[in-house]
N, C-alpha and C positions, 0 to 999 in steps of 0.2 A: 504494500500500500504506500502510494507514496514515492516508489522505488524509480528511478531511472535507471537501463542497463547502457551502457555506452561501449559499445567494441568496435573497433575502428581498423578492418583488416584492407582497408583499399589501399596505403601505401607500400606497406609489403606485397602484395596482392600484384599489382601493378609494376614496381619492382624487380617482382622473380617470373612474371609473364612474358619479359623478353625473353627469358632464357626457356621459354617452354613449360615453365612450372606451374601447376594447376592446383586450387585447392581441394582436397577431397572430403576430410572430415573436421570439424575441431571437436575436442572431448575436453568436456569440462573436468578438472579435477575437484577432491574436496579440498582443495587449501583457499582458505579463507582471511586476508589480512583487515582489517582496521586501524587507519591513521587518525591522528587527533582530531579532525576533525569529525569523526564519524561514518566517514566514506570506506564503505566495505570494496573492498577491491580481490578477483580471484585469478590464479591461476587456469590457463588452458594449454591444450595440448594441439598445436595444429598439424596435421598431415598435409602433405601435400606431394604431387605426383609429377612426372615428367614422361611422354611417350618414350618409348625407349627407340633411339637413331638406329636407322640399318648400318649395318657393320661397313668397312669400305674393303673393296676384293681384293686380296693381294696379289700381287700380280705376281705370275708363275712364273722365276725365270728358264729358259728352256735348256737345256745341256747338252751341246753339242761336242761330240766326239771325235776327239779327231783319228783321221784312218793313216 
């Protein structure tokens, strides 16, 4: 009652999307702080995923023998 939640993942979010990285889940943990003011603030766990890049071929070098 009363409570405001404030999470604010769009600059990380933004961030780590250049690189391909996508968020999948956050999990909340039970830690729970209180600063003097009153302001509850918690810990979260975020996941986040990246496709995985196709390999690059290596190229076969070929072995020629000599006759």
């Amino acid at each position: 009652q009363g409570a405001e939640v404030q999470a604010d993942y769009v600059p990380l979010l933004n961030s780590l999307a250049a690189y391909g990285w996508q968020l999948t889940c956050v999990l909340p943990t039970p830690v729970v702080k209180t600063c003097r003011e009153g302001n509850l603030s918690t810990k979260q766990i975020v996941f986040l995923q990246r496709p995985s890049l196709p390999q690059k071929a290596k190229k076969k070098e070929s072995k020629v023998s000599n006759l």
